[in-house]
C-alpha positions in Angstrom: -25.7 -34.2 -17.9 -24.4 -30.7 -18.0 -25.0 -30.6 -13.9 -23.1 -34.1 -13.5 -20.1 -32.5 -15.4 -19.8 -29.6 -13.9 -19.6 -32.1 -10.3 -17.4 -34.1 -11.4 -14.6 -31.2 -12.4 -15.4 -29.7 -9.4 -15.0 -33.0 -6.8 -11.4 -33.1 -9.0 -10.4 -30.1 -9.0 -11.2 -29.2 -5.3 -9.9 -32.2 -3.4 -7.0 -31.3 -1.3 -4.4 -33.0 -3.1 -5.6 -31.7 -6.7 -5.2 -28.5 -4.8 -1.7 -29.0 -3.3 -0.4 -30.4 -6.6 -1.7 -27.3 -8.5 -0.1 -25.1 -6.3 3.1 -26.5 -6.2 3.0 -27.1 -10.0 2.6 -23.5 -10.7 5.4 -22.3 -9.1 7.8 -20.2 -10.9 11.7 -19.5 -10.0 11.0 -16.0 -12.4 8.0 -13.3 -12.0 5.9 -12.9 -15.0 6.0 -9.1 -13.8 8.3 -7.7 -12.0 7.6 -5.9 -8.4 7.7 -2.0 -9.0 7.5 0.4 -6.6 9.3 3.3 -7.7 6.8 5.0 -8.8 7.3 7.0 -12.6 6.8 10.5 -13.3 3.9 9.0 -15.4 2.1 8.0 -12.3 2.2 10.7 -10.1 0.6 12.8 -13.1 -1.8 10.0 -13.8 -2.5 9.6 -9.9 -2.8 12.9 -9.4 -5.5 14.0 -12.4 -7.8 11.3 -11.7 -8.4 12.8 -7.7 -8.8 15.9 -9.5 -11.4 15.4 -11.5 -12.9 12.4 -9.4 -12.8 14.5 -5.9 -15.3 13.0 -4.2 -16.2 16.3 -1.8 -17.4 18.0 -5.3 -19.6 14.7 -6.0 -23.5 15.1 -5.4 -26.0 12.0 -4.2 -26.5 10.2 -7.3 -24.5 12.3 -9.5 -23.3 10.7 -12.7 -19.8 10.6 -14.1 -17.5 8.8 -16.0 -13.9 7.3 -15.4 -11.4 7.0 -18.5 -8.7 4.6 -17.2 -5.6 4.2 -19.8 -3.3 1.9 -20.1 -0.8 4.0 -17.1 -4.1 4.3 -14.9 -4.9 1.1 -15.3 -1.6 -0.5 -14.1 -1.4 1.9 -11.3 -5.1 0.8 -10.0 -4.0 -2.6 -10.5 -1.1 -2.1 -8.2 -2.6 0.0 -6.2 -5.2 -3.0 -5.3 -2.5 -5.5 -4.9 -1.0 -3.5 -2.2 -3.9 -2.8 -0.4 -5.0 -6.6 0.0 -1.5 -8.5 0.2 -0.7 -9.4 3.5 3.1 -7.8 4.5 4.8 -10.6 3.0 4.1 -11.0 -0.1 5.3 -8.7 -2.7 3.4 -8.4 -6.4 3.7 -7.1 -10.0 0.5 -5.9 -12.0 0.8 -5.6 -15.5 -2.7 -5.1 -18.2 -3.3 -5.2 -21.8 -6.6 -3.4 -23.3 -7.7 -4.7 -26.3 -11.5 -4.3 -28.0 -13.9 -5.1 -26.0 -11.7 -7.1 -23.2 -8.9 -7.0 -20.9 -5.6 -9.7 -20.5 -4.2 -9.1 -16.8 -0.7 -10.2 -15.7 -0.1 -11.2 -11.9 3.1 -12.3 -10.1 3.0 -13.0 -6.2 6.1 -14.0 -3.8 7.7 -13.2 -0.6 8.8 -9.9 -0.1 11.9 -9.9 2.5 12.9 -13.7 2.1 15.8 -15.3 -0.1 13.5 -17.9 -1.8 13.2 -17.7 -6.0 9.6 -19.0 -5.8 6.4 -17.6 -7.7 3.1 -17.6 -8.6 2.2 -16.1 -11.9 -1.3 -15.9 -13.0 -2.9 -14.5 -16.2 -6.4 -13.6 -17.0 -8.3 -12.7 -20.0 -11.9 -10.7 -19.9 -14.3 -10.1 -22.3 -17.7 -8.1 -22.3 -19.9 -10.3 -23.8 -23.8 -7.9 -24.1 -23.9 -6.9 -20.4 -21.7 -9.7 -19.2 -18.3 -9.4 -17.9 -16.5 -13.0 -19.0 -13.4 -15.1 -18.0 -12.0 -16.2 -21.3 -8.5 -17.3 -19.9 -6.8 -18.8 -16.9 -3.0 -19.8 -16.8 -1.5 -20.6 -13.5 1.8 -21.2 -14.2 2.5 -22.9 -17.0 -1.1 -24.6 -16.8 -3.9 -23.8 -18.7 -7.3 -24.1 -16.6 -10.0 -25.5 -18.6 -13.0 -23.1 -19.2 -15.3 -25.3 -17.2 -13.2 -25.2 -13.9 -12.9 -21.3 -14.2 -16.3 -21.0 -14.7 -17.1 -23.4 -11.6 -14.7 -21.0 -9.5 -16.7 -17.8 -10.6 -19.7 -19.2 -9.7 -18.8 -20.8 -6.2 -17.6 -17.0 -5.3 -20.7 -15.1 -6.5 -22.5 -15.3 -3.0 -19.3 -15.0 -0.9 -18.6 -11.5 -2.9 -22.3 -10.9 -2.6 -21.6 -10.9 0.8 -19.0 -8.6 0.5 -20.6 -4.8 1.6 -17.7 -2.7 -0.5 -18.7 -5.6 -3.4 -22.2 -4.8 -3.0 -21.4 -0.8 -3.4 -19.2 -1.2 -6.2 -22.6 -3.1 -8.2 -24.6 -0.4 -7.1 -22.2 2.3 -8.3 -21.1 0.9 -11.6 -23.8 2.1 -14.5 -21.7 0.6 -17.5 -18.2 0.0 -18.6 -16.7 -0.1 -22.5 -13.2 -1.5 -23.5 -11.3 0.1 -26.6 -7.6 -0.9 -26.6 -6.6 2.3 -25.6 -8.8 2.7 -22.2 -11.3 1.1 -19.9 -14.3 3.6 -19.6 -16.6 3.0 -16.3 -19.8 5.4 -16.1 -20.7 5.5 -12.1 -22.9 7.1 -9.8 -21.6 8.7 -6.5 -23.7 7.2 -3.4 -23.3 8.7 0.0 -22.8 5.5 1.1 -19.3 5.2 -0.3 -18.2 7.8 2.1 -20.2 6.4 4.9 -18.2 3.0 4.5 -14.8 4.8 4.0 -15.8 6.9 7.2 -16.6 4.4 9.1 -13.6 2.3 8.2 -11.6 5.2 9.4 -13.2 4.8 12.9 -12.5 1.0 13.1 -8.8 2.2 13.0 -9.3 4.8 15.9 -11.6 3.4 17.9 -8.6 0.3 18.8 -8.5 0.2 22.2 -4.6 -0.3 21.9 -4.1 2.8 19.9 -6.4 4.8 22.8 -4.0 2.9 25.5 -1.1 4.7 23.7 -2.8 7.9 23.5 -3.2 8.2 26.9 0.2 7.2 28.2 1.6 10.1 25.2 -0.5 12.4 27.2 0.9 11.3 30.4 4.3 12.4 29.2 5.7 15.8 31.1 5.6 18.6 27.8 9.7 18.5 27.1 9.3 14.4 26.6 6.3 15.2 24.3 8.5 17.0 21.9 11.1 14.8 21.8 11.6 12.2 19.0 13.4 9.8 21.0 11.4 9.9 24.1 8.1 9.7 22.5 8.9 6.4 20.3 11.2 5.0 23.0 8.0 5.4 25.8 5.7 4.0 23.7 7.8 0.5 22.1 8.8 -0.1 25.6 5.1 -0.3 26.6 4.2 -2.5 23.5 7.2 -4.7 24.2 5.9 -5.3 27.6 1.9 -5.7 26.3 3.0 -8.0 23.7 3.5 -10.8 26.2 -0.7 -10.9 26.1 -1.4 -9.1 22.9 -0.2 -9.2 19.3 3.4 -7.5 18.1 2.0 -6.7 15.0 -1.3 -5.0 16.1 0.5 -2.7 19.5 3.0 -2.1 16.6 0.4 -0.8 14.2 -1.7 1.1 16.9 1.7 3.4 17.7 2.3 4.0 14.4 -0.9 4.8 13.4 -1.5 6.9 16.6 2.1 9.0 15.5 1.3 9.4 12.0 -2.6 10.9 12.9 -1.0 13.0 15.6 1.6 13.9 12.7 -1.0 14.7 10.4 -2.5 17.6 13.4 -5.1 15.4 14.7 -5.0 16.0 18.7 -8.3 14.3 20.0 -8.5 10.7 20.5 -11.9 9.7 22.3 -11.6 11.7 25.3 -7.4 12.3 25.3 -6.1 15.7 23.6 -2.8 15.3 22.8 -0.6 19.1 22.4 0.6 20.2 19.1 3.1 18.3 17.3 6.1 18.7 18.0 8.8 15.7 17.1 11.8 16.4 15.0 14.5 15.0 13.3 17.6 16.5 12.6 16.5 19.5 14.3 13.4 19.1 11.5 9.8 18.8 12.3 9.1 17.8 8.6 11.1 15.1 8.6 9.7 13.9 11.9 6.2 14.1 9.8 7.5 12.5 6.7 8.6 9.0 8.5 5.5 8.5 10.9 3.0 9.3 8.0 5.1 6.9 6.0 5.0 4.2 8.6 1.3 4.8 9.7 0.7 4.1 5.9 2.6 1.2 5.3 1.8 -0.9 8.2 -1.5 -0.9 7.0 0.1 -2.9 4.2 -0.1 -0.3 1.4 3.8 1.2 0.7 3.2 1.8 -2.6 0.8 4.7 -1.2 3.3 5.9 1.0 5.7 6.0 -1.7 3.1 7.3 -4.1 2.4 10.1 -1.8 6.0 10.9 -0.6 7.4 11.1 -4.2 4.7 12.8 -5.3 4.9 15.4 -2.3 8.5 16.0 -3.6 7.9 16.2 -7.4 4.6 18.9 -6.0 7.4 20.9 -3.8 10.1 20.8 -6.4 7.6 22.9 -8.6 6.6 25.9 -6.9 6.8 24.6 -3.2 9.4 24.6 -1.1 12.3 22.5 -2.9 12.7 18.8 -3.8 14.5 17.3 -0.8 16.1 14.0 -0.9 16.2 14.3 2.9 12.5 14.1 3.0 12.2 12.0 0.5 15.0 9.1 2.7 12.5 10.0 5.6 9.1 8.9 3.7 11.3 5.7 2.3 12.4 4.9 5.9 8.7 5.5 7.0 7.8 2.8 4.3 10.6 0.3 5.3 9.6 0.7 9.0 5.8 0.6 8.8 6.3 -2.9 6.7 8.8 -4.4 9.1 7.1 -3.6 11.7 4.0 -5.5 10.6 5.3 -8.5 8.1 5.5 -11.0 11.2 5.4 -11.4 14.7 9.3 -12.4 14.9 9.9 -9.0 12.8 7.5 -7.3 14.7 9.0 -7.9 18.2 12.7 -7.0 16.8 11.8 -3.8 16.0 9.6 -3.2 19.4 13.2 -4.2 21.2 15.3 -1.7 18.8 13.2 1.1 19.0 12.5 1.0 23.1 16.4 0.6 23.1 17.1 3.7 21.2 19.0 6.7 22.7 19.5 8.6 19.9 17.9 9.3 16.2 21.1 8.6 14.8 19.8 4.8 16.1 16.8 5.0 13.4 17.4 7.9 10.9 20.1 7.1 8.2 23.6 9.0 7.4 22.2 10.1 3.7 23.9 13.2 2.0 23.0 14.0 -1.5 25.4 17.0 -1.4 23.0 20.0 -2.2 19.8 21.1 -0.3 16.4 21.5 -1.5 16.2 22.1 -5.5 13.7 23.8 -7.6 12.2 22.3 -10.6 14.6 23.6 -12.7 17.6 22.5 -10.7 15.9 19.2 -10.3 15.2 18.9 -13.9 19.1 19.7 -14.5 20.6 17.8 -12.2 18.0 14.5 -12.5 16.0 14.8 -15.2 12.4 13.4 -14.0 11.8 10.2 -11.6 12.1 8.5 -14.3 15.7 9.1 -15.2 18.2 6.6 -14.3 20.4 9.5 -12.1 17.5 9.9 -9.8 17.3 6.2 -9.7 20.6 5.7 -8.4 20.0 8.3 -6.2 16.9 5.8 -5.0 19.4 3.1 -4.6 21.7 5.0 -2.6 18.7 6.2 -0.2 17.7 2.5 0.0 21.5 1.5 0.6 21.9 3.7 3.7 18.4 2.5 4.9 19.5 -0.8 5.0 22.5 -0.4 6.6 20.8 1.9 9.2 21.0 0.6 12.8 17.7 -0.5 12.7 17.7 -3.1 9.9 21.5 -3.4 9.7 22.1 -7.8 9.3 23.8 -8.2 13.4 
């Protein structure tokens, strides 16, 4: 009888029009959590403490550790996830509660660079029931699911995530988790493995043949256009423009930037092709060059909340001993960002900026007219002038960036 139930929600439930009507019922003209990506003071730290003490290059075979994830850490995994799965056009919040022996998670999903007012908002509850982690709650919307169709969904995707080969890692990793309602605590063992699959995801990206096509034709350059700014990204969008009448915007797009911002990084061999040294600037600047490709190579792999994790945090690390907060650098990583996303959210997007870039004859065409009136500052003169990245003067400083971005050349409304 139990069987025949459980058929009967699920012929429901999962007919096309149950489906449609669901959807469309749970949309939402306000996110449950709103999209953040200015990143807090909070994070960085957070971000930043839980490489250092979870470096995998001091990890062992087998070697046992634990992972105390607070309520900060949490929400920045959560994001950090979201971002790295979304496609380019959707934006999302991530928002979790810890309580005893559970978790209550917060989603909000919607289109990232369109005027709609259209969401979908999602929460979830867990609980660790003996070994067993359990789906107490599902809201979509403003509907509750009942317990039996959220428990027919897990079910139907146990063997497609068994399928899964980072899903099959992660079960072989994880020991044992606890929940307290002030952290999630996950006891795992390191497995060569792990690196192994990162490594050879890695590859996948540099063994494209459209990324070695680009190396190539870079190496083909005479050495004055190979230190040129202009020249380089001007060669190479012209040549994607003119492939992406047979092959797809978005992926020549990504190949070019992922091409600049390894070459930006110091890497000079691709397959057979050594590229020279690095040698773009900006402004006169080879950092800045650096900041926007590594930016861009980041983001169009759909994760700029990385790139703006790792360009703020750069300039928080710099104002404190390095060489000077910069809010130059920091407009060049948020450019990176914008770029790297626009380049990749569709194929209509894609194709603009393939046209504007192979059409550039200056910088000035790409890089923004941003003056914060002061040079690089030390922590202190940060600290005086802006408090931390969470104060609301370096916010407006953020805004302004952002401002001049938009009204750039390059994504200026014609």
């Amino acid at each position: 009888m139990k069987l025949l139930i459980k058929l009967f929600f699920l012929i429901i439930f999962l007919s096309p029009f149950a489906l449609a009507a669901l959807f469309i019922a749970s949309l939402q003209d306000q996110p449950l959590v709103e999209h953040q990506l200015v990143l807090t003071q909070k994070d960085i730290s957070t971000a930043r403490a839980l490489f250092k003490q979870h470096d995998p290059r001091t990890l062992t075979e087998n070697a046992e550790k634990s992972l105390k994830l607070d309520q900060t850490a949490l929400d920045l995994a959560g994001r950090y996830v979201l971002h790295s799965i979304q496609p380019a056009f959707l934006t999302s919040g991530f928002e979790s509660e810890l309580f005893n022996h559970g978790l209550a998670v917060k989603l909000s999903v919607g289109p990232s660079m369109l005027a709609v007012d259209y969401f979908i908002n999602l929460q979830l509850a867990f609980s660790k029931s003996t070994d067993r982690l359990r789906l107490t709650n599902v809201q979509l919307g403003k509907i509750s699911i009942p317990d039996e169709i959220s428990g027919l969904l897990i079910e139907i995707s146990q063997p497609m995530l068994s399928a899964n080969e980072e899903w099959k890692l992660l079960q072989q990793s994880l020991v044992d988790y606890r929940f307290s309602e002030k952290a999630l605590e996950l006891d795992y063992r390191w497995l060569t493995q792990t690196e192994q699959l990162a490594r050879k995801k890695i590859r996948h990206y540099l063994d494209n043949p459209s990324l070695q096509y680009y190396a190539e034709e870079l190496a083909k350059l005479d050495p004055a256009s190979q230190q040129s700014f202009t020249e380089v990204v001007t060669r190479l969008f012209k040549l994607a423009e003119s492939r992406s009448a047979n092959h797809d915007p978005i992926e020549e797009n990504r190949a070019i930037l992922l091409l600049l911002g390894n070459w930006a990084l110091g890497k000079r061999n691709f397959d057979e092709i050594r590229l020279p040294a690095f040698k773009l600037k900006i402004n006169r600047r080879m950092d800045l060059a650096q900041h926007l490709l590594i930016s861009a190579a980041i983001s169009s792999h759909s994760n700029s909340l990385l790139s703006n994790l790792i360009g703020t945090g750069k300039e928080v690390s710099d104002a404190d001993g390095g060489s000077g907060f910069s809010f130059d650098d920091l407009t060049a990583d948020r450019l990176g960002t914008r770029l790297g996303k626009a380049a990749v959210i569709n194929k209509i997007s894609a194709s603009e900026i393939q046209k504007h870039l192979s059409g550039m004859h200056t910088v000035q065409q790409l890089f923004p007219v941003f003056k914060s009136g002061h040079g690089p500052l030390n922590e202190q003169q940060f600290i005086n002038l802006y408090g931390s990245v969470d104060d609301p003067r370096y916010k407006k400083m953020l805004e302004k960036i952002d401002l001049a971005i938009s009204n750039s050349p390059l994504f200026k409304a014609p």
